[in-house]
C-alpha positions in Angstrom: -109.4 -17.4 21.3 -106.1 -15.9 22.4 -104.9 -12.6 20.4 -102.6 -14.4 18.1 -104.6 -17.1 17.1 -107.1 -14.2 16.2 -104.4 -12.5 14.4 -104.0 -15.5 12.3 -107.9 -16.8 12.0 -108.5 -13.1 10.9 -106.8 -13.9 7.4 -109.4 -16.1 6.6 -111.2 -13.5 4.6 -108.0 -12.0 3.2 -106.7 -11.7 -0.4 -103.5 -12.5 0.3 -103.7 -14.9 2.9 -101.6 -17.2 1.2 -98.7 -14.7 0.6 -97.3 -14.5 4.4 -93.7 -16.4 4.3 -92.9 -19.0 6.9 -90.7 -16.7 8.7 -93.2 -14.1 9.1 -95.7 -16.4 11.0 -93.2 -18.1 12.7 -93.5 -15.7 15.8 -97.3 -15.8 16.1 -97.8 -19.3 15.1 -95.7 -20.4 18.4 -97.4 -17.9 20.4 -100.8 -18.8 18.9 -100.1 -22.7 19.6 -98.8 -22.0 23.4 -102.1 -20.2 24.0 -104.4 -23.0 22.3 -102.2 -25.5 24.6 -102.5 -23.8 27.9 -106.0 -23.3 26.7 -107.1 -27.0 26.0 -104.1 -29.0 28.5 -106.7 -29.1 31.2 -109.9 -29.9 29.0 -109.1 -32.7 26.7 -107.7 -35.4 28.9 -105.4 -37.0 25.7 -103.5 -34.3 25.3 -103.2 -33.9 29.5 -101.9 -36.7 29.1 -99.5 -36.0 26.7 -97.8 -33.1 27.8 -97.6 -34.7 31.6 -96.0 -38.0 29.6 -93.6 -35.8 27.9 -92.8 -33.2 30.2 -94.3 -30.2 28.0 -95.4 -27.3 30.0 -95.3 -24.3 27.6 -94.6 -24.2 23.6 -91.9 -22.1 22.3 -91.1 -23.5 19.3 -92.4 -25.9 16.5 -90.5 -28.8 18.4 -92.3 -28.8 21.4 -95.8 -29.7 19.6 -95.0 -32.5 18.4 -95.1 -34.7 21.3 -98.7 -33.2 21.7 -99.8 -34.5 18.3 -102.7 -36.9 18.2 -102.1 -39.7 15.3 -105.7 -39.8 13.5 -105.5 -43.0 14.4 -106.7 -41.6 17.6 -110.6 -40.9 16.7 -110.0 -45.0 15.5 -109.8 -46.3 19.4 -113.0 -46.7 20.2 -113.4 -50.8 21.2 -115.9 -52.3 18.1 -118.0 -53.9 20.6 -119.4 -50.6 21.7 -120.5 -50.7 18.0 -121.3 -54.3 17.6 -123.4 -54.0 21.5 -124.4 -50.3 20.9 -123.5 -49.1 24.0 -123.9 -45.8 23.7 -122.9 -44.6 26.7 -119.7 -46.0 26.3 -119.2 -44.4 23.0 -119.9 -40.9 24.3 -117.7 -41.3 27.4 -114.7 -42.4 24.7 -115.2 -39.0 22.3 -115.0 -37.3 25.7 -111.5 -38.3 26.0 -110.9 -36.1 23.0 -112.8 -33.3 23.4 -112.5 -29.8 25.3 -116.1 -30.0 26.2 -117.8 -32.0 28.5 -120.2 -34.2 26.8 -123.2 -35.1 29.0 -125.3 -38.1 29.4 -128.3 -38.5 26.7 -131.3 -40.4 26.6 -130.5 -43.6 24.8 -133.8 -45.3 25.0 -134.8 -45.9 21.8 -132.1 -45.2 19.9 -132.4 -47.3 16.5 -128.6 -46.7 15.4 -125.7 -44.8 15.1 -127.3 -42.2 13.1 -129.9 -41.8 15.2 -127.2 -41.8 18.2 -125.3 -38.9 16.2 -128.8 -37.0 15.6 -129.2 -37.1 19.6 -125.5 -35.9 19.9 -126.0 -33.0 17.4 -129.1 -31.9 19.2 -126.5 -30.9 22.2 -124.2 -29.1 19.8 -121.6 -32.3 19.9 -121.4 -33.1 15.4 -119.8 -36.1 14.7 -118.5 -36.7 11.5 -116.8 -39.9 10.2 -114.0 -40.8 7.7 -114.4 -43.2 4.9 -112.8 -46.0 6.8 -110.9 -46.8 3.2 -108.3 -48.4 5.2 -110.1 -50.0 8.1 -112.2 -48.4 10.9 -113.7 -44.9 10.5 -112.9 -42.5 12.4 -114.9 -40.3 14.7 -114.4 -36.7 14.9 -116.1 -34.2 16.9 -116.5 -30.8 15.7 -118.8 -27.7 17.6 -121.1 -25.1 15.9 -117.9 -23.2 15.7 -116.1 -25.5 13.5 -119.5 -26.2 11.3 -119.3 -22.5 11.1 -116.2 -22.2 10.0 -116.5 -25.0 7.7 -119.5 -23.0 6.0 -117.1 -19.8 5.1 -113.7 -21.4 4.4 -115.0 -23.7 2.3 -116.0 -20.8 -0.3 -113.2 -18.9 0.7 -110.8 -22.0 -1.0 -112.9 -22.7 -3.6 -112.9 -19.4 -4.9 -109.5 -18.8 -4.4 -108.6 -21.7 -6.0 -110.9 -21.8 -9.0 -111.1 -18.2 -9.7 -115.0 -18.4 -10.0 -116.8 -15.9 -8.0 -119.5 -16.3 -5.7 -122.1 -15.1 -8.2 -124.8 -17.6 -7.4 -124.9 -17.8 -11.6 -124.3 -21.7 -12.2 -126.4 -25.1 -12.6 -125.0 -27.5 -9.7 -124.2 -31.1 -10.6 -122.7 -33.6 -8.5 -121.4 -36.8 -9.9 -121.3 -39.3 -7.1 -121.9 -39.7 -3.5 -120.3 -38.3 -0.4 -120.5 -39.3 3.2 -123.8 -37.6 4.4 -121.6 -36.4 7.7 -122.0 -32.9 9.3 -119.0 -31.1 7.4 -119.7 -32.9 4.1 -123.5 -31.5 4.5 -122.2 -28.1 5.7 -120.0 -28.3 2.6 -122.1 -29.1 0.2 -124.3 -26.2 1.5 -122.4 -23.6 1.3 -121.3 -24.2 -1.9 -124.8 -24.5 -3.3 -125.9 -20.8 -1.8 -122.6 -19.4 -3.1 -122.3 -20.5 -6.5 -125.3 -22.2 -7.6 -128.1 -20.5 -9.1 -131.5 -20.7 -7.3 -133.5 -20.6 -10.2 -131.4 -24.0 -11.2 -132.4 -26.8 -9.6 -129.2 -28.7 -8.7 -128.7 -32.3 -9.9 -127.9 -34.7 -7.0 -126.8 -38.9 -8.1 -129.8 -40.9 -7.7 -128.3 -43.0 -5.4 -128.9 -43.0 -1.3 -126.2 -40.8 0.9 -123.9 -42.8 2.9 -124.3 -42.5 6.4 -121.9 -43.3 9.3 -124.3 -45.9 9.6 -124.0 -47.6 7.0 -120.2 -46.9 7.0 -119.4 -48.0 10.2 -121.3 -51.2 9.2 -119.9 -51.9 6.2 -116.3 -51.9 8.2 -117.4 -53.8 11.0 -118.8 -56.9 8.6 -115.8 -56.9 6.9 -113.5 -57.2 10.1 -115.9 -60.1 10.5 -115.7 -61.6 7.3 -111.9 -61.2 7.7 -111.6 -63.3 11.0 -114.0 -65.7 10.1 -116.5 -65.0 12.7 -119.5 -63.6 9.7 -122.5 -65.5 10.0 -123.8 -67.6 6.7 -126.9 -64.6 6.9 -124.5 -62.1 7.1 -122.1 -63.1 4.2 -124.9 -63.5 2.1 -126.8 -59.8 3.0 -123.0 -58.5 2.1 -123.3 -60.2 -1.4 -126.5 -58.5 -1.9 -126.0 -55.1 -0.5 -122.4 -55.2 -2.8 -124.3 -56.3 -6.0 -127.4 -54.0 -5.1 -125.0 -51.0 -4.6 -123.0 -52.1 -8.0 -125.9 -51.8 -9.7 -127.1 -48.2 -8.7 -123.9 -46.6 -9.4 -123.7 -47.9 -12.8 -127.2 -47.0 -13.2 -126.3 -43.8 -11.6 -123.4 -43.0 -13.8 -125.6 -43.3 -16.9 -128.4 -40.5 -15.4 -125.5 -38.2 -14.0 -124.2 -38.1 -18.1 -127.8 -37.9 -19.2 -128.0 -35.0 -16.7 -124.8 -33.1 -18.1 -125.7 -33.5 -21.6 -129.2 -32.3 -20.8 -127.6 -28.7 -19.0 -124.6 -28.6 -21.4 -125.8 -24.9 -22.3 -125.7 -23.9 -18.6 -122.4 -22.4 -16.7 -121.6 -25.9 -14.8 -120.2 -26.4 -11.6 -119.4 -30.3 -11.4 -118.7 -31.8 -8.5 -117.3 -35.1 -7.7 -114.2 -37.5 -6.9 -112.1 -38.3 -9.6 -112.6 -42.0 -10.2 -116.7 -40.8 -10.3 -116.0 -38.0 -12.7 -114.1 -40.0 -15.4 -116.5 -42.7 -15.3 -119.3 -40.2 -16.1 -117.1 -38.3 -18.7 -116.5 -42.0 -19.9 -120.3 -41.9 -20.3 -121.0 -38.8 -22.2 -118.3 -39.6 -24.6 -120.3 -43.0 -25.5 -123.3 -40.3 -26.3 -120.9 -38.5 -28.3 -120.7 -35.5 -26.6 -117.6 -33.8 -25.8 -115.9 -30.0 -24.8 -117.1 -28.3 -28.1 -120.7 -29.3 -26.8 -120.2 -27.9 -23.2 -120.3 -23.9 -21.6 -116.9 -22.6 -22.3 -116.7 -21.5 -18.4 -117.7 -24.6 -16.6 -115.4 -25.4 -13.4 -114.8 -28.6 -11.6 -114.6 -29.0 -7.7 -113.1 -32.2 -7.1 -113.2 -33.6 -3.5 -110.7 -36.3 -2.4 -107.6 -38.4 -3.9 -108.2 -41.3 -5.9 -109.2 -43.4 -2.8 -107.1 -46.2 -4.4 -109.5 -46.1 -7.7 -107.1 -47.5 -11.1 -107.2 -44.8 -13.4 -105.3 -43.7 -16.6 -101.8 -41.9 -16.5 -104.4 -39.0 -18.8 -107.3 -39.0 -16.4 -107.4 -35.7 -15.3 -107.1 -33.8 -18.9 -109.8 -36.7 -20.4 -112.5 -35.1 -17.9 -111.1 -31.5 -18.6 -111.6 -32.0 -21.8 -115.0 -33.6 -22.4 -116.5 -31.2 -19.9 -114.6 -28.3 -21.5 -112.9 -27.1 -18.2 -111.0 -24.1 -18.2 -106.9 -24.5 -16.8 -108.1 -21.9 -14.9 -111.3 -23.3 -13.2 -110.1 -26.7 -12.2 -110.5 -26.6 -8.0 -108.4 -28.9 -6.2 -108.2 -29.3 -2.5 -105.8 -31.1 0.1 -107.5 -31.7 3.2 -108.6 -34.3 5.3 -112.0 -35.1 8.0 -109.1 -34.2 10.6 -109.0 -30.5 9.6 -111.0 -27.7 9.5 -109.6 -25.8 7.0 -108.7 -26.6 3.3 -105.3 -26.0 1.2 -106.6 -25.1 -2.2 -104.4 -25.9 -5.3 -102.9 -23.0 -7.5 -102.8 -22.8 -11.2 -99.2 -21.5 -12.0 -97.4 -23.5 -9.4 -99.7 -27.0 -9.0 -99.0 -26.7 -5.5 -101.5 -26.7 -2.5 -101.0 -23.7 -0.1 -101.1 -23.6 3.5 -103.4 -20.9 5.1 -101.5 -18.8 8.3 -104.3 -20.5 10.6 -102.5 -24.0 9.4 -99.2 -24.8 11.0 -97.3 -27.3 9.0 -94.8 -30.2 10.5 -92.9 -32.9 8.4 -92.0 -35.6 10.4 -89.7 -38.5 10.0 -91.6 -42.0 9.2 -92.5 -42.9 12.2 -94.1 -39.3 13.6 -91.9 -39.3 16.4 -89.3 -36.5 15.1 -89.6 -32.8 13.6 -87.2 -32.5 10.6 -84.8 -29.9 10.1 -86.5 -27.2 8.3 -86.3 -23.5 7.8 -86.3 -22.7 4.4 -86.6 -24.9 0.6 -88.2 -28.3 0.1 -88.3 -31.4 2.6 -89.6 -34.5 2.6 -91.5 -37.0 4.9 -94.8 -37.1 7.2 -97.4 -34.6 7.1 -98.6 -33.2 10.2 -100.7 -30.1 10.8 -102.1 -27.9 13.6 -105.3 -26.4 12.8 -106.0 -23.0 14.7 -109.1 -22.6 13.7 -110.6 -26.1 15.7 -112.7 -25.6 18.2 -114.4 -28.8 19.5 -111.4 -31.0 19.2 -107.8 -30.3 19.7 -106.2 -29.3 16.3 -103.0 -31.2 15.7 -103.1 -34.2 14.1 -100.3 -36.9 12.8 -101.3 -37.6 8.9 -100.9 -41.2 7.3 -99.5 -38.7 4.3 -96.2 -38.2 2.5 -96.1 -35.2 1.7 -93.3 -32.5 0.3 -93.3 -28.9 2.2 -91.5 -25.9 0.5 -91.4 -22.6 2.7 -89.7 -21.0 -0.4 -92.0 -18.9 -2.6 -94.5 -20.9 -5.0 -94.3 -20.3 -9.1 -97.4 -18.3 -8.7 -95.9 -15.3 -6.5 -96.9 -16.6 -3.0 -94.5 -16.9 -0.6 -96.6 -18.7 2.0 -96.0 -22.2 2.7 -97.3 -25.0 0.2 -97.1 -28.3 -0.5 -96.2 -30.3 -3.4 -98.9 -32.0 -5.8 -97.5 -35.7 -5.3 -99.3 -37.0 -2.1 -99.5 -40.2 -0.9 -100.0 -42.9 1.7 -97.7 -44.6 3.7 -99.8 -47.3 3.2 -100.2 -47.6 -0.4 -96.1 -47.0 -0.1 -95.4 -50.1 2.7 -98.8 -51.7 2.5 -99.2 -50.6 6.2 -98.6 -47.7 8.7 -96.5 -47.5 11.6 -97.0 -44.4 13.6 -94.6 -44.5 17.1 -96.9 -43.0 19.4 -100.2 -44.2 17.6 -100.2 -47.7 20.2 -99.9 -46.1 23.6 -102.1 -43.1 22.4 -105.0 -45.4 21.1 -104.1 -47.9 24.3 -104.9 -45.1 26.8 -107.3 -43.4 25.2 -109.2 -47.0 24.9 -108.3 -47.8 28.8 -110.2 -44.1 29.9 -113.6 -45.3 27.9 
């Protein structure tokens, strides 16, 4: 890494990290950017492409990066048939449109999946992890031993900051519901366990199977089937099964996670979960008649994710606060995304979620073709982000996000830059999501695999 994106990457471990104004990073941001650019421009043949497409040679200001943003819907591109035929080959060549290292052949004999495919790719220090695919296909994100690195310390880092809890290794670990079992949710997971969970407490994990990019992946591809028609009568009816069989292990699961919490109410409890799986459980102990007068007075809550399109009530958030007796102050929310590295914890005082130094912030116009005017206060529009601190993939990214940036100082006394705690999709806005460059990016990065 150059010197300034050291300068920056160095904050990670920082009290006040988050307390560097926009116009104090400015300068080293740019230069930090130009040297990951000249860096990566002849490595990752997308964004070679880009900056020869757009006539970009050298970045020296905010402007100039945006034509070298990747849409996520760039790890998407991959053709389905290399799925649906698993040809292998052809799936590795397509990630190595996208990443700065040269990703070599591998034995493919034998291989019984994509898992198994992944497994082979990790052995070679290539860690693929995979979004939900909530809106369609996953996608596919490379990451090195760097990034799962830096995964492992940031993710405390936030947390911490964020929650106020401590790394005293002096709490009883439950989780609530289950995660994608992908390299950075395992790393995750991890980290948080040997930082905060106490060893002589055996954490509780859902008895429910992990969700593999197998089994995601699949799950996506049937329905594209079962949307055009082509799903075989076998098929359709293995989907009914697998839903209904899947139905009934998280409701069973739901009951055993509230049995669990009722059971450790005495312990210091980290809970962990996404919201919709959190209120159902807090549903749950309710109906045993437990509540916050039953519970540890300093549990804490790490909640992964938005609602993922989950119907809630307006109160949700304060019911599970208050039947797990959750402190205002230990309450851990976190904006990020499978696209980024790094995470941009919530604060208490302001509700806002703060954007580390390592984390350049852009807000685009709708269609994530145009930087908006900003320099100081509030706007309004599309989220993008460059993330210094990515190694095995190149770290700007267009968002499907509406988000609100302020580079004026938050409530809670930091001036750094934050965003405001009323995110959402373009597609839940429009009920789909244009993104200008997203077709000739995905065509081009499709025609090289």
């Amino acid at each position: 890494m150059g010197s300034a994106t050291e300068r920056l990457t160095r904050l990670a471990d920082a009290p006040d990290r988050f307390d560097h104004s926009h116009a104090e990073l400015r300068e080293t941001q740019t230069a930090a950017l130009d040297e990951r650019f000249q860096e990566r421009k002849g490595r990752i043949k997308l964004l070679g492409h880009r900056a020869e497409e757009s006539g970009v040679t050298e970045i020296r200001g905010r402007a100039d990066v945006v034509p070298l943003l990747f849409p996520h819907t760039a790890y998407k591109s991959y053709p389905e048939s290399f799925l649906l035929e698993e040809r292998w080959d052809r799936l590795a060549k397509w990630l190595g449109t996208v990443s700065p290292y040269p990703i070599a052949p591998i034995e493919t004999a034998g291989i019984a999946g994509i898992d198994d495919w992944i497994t082979r790719l990790q052995a070679e220090g290539h860690h693929v992890s995979c979004s939900s695919g909530t809106t369609g296909k996953s996608a596919m994100l490379l990451a090195s031993g760097r990034d799962m690195d830096w995964t492992r310390k940031d993710t405390v880092n936030v947390f911490s900051w964020g929650s106020g809890v401590r790394p005293a290794r002096d709490r009883r670990i439950i989780g609530t519901g289950a995660a994608a079992a992908v390299p950075k949710n395992l790393i995750t997971a991890e980290a948080q366990r040997e930082a905060f969970g106490d060893p002589a407490k055996e954490a509780f994990r859902p008895p429910v199977p992990p969700i593999t990019v197998g089994s995601l992946t699949a799950m996506v591809v049937l329905r594209k089937k079962i949307a055009d028609g082509s799903a075989l009568p076998e098929e359709l009816a293995e989907f009914e099964r697998t839903s209904q069989e899947r139905q009934d292990l998280m409701r069973r699961s739901v009951g055993a996670v509230a049995e669990a919490l009722v059971e450790y109410r005495a312990d210091k409890l980290y809970i962990a979960g996404m919201w919709n799986s959190l209120y159902q459980v807090a549903e749950a102990v309710r109906e045993m008649g437990y509540s916050a007068k039953d519970f540890h007075p300093d549990n804490c809550l790490y909640v992964g994710g938005g609602l993922k399109r989950a119907k809630l009530p307006a109160d949700y958030q304060e019911f599970v606060h208050r039947t797990f007796n959750i402190p205002a102050d230990r309450d851990f929310q976190n904006y990020s995304m499978q696209e980024l590295n790094s995470g941009m914890p919530k604060c208490q005082k302001g509700d806002r979620y703060h954007v580390p130094p390592w984390i350049v912030p852009f807000v685009l116009d709708e269609t994530g073709d145009t930087l908006l005017p900003h320099e100081d206060g509030e706007v309004e529009g599309r989220a993008a982000f460059f993330d210094l601190s990515l190694d095995g993939r190149w770290g700007g990214v267009i968002t499907g996000d509406r988000i609100a940036l302020d580079f004026g100082p938050c409530a809670c006394g930091n001036k750094g830059p934050s965003v405001r705690n009323d995110i959402v999709r373009y597609a839940d806005l429009a009920g789909d999501d244009k993104i200008g460059c997203a077709g000739t990016v995905d065509a081009y990065v499709r025609g090289l695999s």
